[in-house]
C-alpha positions as a printed NumPy array, in Angstrom:
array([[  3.616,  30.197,   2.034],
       [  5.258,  31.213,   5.496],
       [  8.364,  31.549,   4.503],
       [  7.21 ,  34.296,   1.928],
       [  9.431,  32.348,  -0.626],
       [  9.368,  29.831,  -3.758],
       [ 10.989,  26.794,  -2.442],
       [ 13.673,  24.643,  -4.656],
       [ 13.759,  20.51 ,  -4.236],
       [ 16.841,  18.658,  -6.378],
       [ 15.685,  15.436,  -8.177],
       [ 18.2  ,  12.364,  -7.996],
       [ 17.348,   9.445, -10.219],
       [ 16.176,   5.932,  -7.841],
       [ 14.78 ,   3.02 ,  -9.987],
       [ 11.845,   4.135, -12.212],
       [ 11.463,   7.481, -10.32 ],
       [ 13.093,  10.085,  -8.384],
       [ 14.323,  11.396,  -4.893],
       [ 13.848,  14.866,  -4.123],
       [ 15.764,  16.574,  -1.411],
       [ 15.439,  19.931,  -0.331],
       [ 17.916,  22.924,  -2.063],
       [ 18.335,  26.757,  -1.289],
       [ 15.205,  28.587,  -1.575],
       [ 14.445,  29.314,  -5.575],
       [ 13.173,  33.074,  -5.133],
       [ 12.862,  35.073,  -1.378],
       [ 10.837,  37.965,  -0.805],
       [ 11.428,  40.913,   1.328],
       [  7.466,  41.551,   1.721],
       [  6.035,  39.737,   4.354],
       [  2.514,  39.249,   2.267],
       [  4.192,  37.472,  -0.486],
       [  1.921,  34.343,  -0.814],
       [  3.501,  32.41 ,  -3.606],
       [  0.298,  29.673,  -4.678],
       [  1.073,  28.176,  -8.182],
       [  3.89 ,  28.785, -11.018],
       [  3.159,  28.649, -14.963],
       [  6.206,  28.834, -17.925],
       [  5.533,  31.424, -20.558],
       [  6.701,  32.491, -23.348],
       [ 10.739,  32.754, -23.968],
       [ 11.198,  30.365, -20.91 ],
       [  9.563,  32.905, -18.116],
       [  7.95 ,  31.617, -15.076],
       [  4.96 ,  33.239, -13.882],
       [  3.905,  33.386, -10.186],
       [  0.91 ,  33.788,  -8.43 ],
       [  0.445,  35.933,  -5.444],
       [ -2.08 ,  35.454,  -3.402],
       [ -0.62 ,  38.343,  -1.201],
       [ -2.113,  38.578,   2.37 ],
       [ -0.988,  39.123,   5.798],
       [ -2.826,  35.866,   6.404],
       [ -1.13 ,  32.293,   5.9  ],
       [ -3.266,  30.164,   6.919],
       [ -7.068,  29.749,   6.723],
       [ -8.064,  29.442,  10.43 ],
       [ -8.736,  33.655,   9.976],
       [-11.85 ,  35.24 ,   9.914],
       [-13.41 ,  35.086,   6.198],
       [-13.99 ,  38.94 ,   6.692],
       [-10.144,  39.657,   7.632],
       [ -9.065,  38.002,   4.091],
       [ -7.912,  40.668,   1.398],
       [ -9.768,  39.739,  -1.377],
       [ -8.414,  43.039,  -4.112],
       [ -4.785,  43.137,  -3.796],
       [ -3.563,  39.587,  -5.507],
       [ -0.36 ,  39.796,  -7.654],
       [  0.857,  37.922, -10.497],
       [  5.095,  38.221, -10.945],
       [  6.996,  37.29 , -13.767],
       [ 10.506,  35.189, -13.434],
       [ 13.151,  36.04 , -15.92 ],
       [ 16.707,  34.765, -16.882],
       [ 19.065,  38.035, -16.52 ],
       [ 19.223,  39.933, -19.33 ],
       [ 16.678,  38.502, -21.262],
       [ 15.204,  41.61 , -23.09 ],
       [ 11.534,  42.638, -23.412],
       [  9.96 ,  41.517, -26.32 ],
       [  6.088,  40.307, -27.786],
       [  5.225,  36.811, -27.472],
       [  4.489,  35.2  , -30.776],
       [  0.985,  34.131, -30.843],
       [  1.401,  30.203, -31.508],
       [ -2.554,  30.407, -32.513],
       [ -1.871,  32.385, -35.476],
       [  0.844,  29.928, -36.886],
       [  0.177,  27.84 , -40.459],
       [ -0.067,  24.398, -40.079],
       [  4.022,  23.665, -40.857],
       [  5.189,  26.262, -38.665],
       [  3.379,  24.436, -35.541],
       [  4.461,  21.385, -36.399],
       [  8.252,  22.639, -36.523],
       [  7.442,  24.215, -33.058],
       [  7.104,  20.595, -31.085],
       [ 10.607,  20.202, -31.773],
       [ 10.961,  23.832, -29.332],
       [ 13.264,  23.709, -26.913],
       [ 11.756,  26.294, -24.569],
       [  8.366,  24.087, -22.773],
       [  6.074,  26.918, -23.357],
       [  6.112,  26.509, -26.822],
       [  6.163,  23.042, -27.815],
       [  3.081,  21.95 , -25.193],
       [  1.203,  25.089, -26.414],
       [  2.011,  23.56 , -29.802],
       [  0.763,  20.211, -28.834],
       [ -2.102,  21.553, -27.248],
       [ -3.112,  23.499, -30.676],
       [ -2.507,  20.723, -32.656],
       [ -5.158,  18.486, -30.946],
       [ -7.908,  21.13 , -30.636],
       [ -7.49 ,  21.531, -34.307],
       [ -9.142,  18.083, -34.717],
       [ -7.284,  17.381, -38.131],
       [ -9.277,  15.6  , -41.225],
       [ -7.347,  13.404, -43.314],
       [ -5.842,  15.892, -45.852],
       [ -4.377,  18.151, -42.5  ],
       [ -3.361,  14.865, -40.543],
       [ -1.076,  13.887, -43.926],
       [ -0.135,  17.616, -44.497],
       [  1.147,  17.443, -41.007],
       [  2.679,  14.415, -41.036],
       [  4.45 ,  15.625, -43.991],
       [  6.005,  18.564, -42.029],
       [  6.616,  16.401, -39.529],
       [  9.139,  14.641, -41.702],
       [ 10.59 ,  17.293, -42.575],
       [ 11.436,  18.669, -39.144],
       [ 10.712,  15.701, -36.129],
       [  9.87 ,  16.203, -33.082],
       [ 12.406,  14.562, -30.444],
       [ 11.33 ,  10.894, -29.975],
       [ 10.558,  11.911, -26.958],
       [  7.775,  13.859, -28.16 ],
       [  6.646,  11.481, -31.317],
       [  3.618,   9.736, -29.634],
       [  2.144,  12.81 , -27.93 ],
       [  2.173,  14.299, -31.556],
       [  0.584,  11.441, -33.295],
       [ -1.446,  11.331, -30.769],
       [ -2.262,  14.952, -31.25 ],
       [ -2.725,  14.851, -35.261],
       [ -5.013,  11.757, -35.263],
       [ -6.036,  10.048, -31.846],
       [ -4.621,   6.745, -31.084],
       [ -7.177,   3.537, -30.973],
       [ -7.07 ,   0.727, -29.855],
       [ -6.866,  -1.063, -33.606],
       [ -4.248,   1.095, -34.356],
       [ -2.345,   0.245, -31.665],
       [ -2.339,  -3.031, -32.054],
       [ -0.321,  -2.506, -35.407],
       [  2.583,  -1.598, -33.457],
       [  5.044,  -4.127, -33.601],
       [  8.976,  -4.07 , -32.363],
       [ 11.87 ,  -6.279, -33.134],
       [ 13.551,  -8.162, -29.908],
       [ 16.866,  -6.183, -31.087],
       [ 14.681,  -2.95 , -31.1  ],
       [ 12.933,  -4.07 , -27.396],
       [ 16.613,  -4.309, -26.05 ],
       [ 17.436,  -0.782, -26.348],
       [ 14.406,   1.171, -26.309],
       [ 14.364,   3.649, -22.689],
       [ 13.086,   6.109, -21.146],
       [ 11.902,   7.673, -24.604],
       [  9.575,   5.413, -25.587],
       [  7.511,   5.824, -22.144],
       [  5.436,   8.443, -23.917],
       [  4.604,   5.794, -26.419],
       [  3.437,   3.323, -23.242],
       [  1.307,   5.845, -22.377],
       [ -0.271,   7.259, -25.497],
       [ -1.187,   3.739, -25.99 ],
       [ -2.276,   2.744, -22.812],
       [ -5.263,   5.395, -22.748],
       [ -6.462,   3.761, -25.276],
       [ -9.825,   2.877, -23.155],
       [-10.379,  -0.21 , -26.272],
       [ -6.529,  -1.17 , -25.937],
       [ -6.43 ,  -4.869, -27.564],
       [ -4.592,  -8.071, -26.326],
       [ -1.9  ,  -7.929, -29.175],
       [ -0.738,  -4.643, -28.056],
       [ -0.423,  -5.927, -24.139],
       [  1.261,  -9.011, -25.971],
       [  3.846,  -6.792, -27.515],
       [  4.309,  -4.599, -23.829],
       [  4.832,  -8.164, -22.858],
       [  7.442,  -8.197, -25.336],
       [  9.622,  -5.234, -24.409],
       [  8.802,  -5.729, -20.499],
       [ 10.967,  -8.693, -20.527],
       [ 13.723,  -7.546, -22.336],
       [ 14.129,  -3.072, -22.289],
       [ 17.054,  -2.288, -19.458],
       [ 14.584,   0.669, -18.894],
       [ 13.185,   1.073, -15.56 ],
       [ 10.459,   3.887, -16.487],
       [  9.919,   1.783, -19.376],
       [  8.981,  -1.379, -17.084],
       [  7.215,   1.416, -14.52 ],
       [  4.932,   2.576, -17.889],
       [  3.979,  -0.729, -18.522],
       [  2.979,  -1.663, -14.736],
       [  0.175,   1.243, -14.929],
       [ -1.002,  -0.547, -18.301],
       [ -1.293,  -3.391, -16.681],
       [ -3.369,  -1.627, -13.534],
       [ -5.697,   0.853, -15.906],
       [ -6.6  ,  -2.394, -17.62 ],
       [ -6.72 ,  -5.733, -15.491],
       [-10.146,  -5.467, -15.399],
       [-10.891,  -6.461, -19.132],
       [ -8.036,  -7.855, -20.366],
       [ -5.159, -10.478, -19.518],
       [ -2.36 ,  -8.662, -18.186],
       [ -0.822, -12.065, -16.437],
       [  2.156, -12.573, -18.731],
       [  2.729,  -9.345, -18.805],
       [  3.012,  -8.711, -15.185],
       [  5.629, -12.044, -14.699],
       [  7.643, -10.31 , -17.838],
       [  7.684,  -7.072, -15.282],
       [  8.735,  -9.519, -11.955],
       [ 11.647, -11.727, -13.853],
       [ 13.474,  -8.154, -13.522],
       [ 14.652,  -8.854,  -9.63 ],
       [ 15.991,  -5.561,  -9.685],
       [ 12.662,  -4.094,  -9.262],
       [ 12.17 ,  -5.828,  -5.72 ],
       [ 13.213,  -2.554,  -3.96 ],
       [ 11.97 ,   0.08 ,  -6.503],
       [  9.338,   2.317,  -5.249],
       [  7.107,   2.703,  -7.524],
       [  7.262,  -0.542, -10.026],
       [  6.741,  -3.072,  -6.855],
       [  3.301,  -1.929,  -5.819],
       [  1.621,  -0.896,  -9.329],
       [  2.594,  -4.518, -10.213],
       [  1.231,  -6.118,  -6.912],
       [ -1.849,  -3.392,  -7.905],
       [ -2.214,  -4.78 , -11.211],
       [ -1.647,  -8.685, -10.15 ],
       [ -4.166,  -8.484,  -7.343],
       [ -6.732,  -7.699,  -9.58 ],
       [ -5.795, -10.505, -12.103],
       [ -5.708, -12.703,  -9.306],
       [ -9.362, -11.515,  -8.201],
       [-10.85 , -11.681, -11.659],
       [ -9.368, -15.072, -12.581],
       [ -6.264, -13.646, -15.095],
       [ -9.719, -13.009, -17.715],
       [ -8.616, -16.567, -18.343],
       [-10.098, -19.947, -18.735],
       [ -8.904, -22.478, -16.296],
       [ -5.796, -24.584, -17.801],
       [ -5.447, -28.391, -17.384],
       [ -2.315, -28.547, -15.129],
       [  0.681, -29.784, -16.948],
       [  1.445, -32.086, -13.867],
       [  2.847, -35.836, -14.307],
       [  0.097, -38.872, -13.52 ],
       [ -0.784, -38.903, -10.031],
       [ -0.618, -41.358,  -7.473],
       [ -3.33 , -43.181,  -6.134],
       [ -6.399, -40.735,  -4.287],
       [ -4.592, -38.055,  -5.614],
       [ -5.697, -35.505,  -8.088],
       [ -5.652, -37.007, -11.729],
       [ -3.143, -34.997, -14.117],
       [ -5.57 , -33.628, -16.842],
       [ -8.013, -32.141, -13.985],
       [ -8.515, -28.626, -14.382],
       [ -6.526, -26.196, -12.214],
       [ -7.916, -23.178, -11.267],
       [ -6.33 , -19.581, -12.159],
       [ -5.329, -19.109,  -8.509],
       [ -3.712, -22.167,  -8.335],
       [ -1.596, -21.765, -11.559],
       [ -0.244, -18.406, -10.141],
       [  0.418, -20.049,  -6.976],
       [  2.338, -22.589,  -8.732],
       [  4.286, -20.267, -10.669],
       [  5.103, -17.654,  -7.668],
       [  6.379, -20.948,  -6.018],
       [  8.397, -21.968,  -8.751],
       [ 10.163, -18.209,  -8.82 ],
       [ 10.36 , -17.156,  -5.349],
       [ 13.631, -19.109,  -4.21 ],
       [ 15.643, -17.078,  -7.246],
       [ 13.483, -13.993,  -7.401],
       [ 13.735, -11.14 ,  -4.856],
       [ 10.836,  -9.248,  -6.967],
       [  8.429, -12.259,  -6.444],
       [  9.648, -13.483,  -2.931],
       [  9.545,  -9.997,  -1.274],
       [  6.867,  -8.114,  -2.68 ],
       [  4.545, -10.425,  -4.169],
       [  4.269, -13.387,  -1.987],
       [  3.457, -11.742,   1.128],
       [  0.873,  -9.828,  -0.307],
       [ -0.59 , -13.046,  -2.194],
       [ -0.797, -14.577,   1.067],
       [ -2.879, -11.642,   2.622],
       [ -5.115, -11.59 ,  -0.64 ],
       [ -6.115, -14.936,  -0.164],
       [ -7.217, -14.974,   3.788],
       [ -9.   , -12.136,   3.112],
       [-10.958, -14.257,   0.731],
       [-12.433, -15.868,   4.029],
       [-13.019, -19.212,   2.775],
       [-11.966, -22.323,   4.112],
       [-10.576, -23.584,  -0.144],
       [ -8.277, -19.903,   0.505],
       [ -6.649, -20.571,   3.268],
       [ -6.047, -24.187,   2.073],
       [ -4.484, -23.14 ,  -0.374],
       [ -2.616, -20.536,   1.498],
       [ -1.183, -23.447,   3.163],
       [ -0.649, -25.954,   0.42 ],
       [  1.222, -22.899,  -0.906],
       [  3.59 , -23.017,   1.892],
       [  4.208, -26.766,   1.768],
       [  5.531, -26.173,  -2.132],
       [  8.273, -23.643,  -0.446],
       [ 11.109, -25.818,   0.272],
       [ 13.452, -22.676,   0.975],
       [ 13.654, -20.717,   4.253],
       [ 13.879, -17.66 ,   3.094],
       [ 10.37 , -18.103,   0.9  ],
       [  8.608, -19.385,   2.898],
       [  9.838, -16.858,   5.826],
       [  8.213, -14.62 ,   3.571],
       [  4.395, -16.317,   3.01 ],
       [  4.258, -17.198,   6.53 ],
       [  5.141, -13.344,   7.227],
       [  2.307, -12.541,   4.977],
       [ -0.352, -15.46 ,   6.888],
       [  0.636, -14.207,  10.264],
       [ -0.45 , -10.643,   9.496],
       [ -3.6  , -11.809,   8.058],
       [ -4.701, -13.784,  11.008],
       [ -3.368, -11.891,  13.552],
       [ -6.181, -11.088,  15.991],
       [ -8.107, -14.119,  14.311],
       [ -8.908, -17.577,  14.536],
       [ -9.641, -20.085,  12.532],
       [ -9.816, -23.403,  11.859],
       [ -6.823, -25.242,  11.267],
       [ -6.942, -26.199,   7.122],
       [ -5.768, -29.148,   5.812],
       [ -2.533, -30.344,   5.468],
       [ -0.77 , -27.726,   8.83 ],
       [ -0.461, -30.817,  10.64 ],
       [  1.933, -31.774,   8.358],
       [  3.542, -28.691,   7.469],
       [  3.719, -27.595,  11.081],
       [  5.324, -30.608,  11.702],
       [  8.053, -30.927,   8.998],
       [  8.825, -26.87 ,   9.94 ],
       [  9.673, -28.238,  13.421],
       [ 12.205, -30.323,  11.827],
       [ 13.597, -28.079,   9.24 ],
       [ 14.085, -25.77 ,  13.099],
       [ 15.165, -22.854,  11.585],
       [ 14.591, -20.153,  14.062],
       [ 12.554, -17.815,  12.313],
       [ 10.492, -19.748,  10.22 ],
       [  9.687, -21.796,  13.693],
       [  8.5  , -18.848,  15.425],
       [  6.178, -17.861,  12.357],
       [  4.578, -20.824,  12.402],
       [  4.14 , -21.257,  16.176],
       [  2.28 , -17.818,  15.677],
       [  0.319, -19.049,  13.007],
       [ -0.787, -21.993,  14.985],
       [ -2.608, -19.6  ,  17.584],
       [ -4.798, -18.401,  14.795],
       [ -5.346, -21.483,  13.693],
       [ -6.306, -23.266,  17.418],
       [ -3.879, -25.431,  17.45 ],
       [ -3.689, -27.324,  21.136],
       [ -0.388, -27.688,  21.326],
       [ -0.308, -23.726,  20.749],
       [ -1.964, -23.325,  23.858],
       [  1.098, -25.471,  25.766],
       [  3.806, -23.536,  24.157],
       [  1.981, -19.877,  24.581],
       [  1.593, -21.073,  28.595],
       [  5.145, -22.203,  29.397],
       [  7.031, -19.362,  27.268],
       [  5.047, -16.682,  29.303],
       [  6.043, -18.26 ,  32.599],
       [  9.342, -18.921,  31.656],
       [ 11.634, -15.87 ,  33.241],
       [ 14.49 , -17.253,  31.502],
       [ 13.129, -16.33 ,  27.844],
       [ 13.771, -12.622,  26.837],
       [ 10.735, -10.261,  27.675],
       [  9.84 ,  -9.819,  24.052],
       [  9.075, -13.557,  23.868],
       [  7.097, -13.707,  26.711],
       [  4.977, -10.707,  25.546],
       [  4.255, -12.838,  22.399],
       [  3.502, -15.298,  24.119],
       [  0.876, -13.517,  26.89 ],
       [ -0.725, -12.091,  23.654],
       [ -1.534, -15.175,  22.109],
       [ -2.915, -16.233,  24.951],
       [ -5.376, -13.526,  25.072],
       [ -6.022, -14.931,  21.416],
       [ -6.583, -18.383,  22.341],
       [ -8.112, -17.473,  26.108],
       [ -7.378, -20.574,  27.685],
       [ -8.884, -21.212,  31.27 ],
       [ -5.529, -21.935,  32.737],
       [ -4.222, -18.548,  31.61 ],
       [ -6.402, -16.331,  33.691],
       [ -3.952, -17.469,  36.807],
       [ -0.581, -16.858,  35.097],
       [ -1.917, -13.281,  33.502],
       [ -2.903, -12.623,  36.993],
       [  0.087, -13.55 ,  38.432],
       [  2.132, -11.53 ,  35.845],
       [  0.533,  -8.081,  36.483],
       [  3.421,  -6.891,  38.885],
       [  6.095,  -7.671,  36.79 ],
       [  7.41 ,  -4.102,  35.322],
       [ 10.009,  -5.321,  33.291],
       [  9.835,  -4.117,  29.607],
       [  5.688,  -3.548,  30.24 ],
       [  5.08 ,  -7.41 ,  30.531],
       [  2.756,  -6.682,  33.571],
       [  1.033,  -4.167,  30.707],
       [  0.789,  -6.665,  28.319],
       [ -0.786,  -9.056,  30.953],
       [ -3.624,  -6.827,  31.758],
       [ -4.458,  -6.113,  28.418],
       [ -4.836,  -9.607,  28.29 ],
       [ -6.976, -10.196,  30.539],
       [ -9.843,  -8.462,  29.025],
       [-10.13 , -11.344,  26.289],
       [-11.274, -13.876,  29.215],
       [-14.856, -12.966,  30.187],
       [-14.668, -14.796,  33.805],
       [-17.543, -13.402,  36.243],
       [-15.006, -14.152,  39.056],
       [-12.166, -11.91 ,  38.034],
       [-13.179,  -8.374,  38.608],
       [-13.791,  -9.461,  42.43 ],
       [-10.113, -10.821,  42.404],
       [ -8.48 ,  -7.754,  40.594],
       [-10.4  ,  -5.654,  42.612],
       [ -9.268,  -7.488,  45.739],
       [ -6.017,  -7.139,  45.483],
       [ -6.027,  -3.634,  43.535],
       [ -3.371,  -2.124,  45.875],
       [ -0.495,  -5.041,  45.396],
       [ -0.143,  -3.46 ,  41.553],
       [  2.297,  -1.205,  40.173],
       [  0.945,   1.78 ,  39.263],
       [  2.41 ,   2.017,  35.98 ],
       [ -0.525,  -1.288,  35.278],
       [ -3.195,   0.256,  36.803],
       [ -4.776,   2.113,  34.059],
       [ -4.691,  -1.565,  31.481],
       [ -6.286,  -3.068,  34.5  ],
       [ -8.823,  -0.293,  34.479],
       [ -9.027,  -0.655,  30.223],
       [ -9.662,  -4.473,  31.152],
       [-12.19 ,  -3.578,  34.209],
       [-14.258,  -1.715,  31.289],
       [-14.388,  -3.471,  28.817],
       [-17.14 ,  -6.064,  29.983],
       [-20.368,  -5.352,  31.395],
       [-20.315,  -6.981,  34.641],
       [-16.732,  -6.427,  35.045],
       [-17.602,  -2.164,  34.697],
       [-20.007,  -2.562,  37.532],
       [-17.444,  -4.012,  39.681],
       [-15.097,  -0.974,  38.355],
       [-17.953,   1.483,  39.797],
       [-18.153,  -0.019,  42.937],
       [-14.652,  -0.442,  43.72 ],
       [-14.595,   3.822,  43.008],
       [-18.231,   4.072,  45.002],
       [-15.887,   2.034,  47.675],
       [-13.024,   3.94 ,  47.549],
       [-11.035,   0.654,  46.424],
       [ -9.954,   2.251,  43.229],
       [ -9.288,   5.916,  43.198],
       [-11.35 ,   8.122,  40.753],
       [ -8.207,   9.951,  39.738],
       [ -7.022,   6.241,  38.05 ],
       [-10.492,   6.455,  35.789],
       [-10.367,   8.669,  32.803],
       [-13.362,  10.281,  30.559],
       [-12.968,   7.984,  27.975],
       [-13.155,   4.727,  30.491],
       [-16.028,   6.326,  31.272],
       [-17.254,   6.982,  27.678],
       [-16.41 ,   3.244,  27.108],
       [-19.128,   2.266,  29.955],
       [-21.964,   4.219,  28.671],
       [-21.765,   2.528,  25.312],
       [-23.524,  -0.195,  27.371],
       [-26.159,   1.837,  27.55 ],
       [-27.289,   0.272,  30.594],
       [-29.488,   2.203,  33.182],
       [-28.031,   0.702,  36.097],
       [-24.376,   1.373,  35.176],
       [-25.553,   4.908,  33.919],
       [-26.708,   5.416,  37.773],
       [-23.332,   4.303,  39.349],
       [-21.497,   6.895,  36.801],
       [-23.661,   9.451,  38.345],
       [-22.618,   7.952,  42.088],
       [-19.097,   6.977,  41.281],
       [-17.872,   9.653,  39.212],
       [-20.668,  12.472,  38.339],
       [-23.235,  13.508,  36.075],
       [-22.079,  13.474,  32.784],
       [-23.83 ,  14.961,  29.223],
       [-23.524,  13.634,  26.098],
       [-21.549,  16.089,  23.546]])
């Protein structure tokens, strides 16, 4: 719209979709009113435009000021195409719009769609048109939207739709119409999700497999779409697409919600030892996925990158102590690094900020992760252990934040999982860490701080306000505010002249009258002025 022009984006094929990047502009106009809004195709391949043609772009104007007469609409023409009537498609017999879905020129074959399925054919026109249709096809491309057009697709009908493995191989990007025409179908049965299932695992097509992934989301909710979604993750080379990975995750978090619309399965599992579970007991759907995503994630990208993670988060958000069990008996099953990298990845963003009670069996798994030592997978887990109030957490967070040999990322890790876990013993070591400037750890240390609700430290950051870089002064003030008693002792430090009013800002001061307390509402007035509420 401001640059009084039609602008022009290049498509480049990537996975199941495409990458646009910007081109030269399509059309420019020399009138600075043009206001291009929307584009049509007519007849004969013309593109029509839609002016809204005003001096005003953008909507912040005056309604009055808008020119609400002088809107244009422009035609877009090939040169030399000559002047001429367009046919009207409405007026065409029965054959004749059936021969026109095979158009090449857009305008013409949707219109021709579009007719056809307003029609609302009985039998004798649905078999006169099939006829024609035999006579002159529509591109493959086009099939399903016309038989979809001549006689509605069910669900029943569907279901009769059956395709050789040979056929499954080949079929591409054609046959996404047919995905789709069939995937409307609001009463769409299991057989036809069985045959997706079918082609899924074997078509080289990737908006074939991207068709099927918004079956399986549209329909989750009623019917079993698990095998169908691990027929879409055995393709690894879907781990990085951009639109395939997350409308399968879509589709497989709501399986995993709604229990696959599966019974529970006895777990195929040999006997078990003593106090363990016995082999015919039944398994839960949860735990059968978990089993299987454990089974594939060492050899599958797809199900190691995209799904576990996400499975992971899914399950802590559950908020039950049987989730994050099994969150963690999930982990224990990973016996490669990279794995279960990726599940602890997925636990540490979940918990992050949280804490809860360790679950059974992190003793152990914490412990044989120690011995495995591999770096990453360590420093996961010692992360994890925060959440989970682990002692020996506690220890670890306490000497890597006073260690200045570590790098200052570390010891920023460290300081904030201290805030998490708000041992006593920290108070003194955050305190002691507020001048340190290097990389913001004195930052991070008075951010800290405002986790441990001590009645003795506002006096002793007050105290010794002047020894801090200035750089930490307004975290300290965040941290002054963010407790009751500890905003009182902010007030009177300004009232005193200890801490400068200029180092207080209106929204520390916002943050104090959410207290709503009469007594800190009179030291505002004191400290810093009369406020009114807005």
């Amino acid at each position: 719209i401001h640059g009084c022009s039609l602008k022009q984006n290049v498509l480049k094929p990537n996975g199941s979709t495409y990458t646009a990047s910007r081109a030269a502009d399509f059309l420019q106009s020399g009138d600075k009113n043009f206001r291009p809004i929307n584009l049509r195709w007519g007849p004969a391949g013309d593109i029509y435009v839609i002016d809204w043609h005003d001096q005003n772009p953008c909507h912040q104007t005056n309604p009055d000021d808008w020119d609400y007469t002088r809107g244009r609409v422009y035609r877009v023409q090939l040169k030399g195409t000559k002047a001429k009537k367009p046919d009207d498609l409405a007026a065409l017999d029965l054959k004749a719009l059936v021969k026109a879905v095979g158009a090449d020129d857009p305008y013409r074959w949707r219109t021709a769609l579009r007719l056809l399925g307003e029609k609302k054919l009985d039998g004798e026109a649905r078999t006169a048109a099939a006829l024609a249709a035999r006579e002159t096809p529509p591109p493959l491309s086009r099939a399903a939207w016309f038989a979809n057009a001549i006689s509605p697709i069910t669900g029943e009908l569907a279901a009769k739709y059956q395709v050789p493995d040979e056929r499954a191989k080949s079929m591409g990007a054609e046959f996404v119409p047919f995905a789709r025409v069939m995937g409307e179908c609001p009463d769409l049965q299991p057989k036809t999700i069985d045959t997706f299932t079918r082609i899924a695992a074997l078509t080289a097509s990737p908006a074939l497999r991207r068709e099927f992934a918004s079956v399986a989301v549209r329909h989750a909710d009623r019917l079993d779409v698990t095998q169908l979604l691990r027929a879409l993750m055995s393709h690894k080379e879907d781990a990085k697409d951009p639109v395939i990975s997350q409308l399968v995750w879509l589709a497989y978090e709501k399986a995993l919600a709604s229990g696959g619309r599966k019974p529970a399965a006895p777990a195929p599992a040999p006997p078990a030892p003593k106090n363990e579970q016995p082999a015919d007991a039944v398994r839960s759907p949860v735990e059968t996925e978990l089993t299987w995503l454990a089974e594939q994630a060492p050899a599958n990208e797809f199900v190691r990158d995209q799904i576990v993670p996400k499975v992971m988060r899914r399950l802590v958000a559950l908020d039950t102590p049987e989730s994050i069990k099994q969150c963690v008996g999930f982990v224990a099953k990973l016996k490669d690094a990279a794995s279960r990298e990726k599940a602890l990845e997925g636990l540490s963003v979940a918990t992050q900020g949280r804490t809860i009670n360790a679950p059974e069996g992190w003793a152990e798994l914490k412990a044989e992760i120690d011995k495995d030592n591999n770096p990453k997978v360590v420093a996961l887990a010692n992360k994890l252990s925060v959440s989970f109030r682990d002692p020996a957490a506690i220890k670890r967070a306490l000497d890597a934040a006073g260690n200045a040999q570590l790098p200052v990322e570390a010891r920023a890790e460290a300081v904030r999982q201290l805030a998490a876990l708000k041992p006593a013993e920290g108070v003194k070591l955050l305190i002691g860490l507020l001048s340190d400037e290097s990389a913001g750890l004195g930052n991070e240390a008075a951010r800290a701080l405002a986790a441990f609700d001590q009645k003795e430290l506002p006096g002793v950051l007050v105290a010794n306000w002047g020894t801090y870089p200035k750089g930490v002064r307004p975290d300290l003030v965040n941290t002054l505010a963010s407790h009751k008693h500890s905003a009182k002792a902010l007030l009177e430090a300004m009232l005193s002249k200890k801490i400068d009013r200029g180092e207080v800002t209106d929204n520390v001061i916002l943050r104090v009258q959410a207290f709503k307390d009469k007594e800190l509402e009179a030291l505002i007035a004191k400290a810093w002025g009369r406020t009114r509420p807005t």
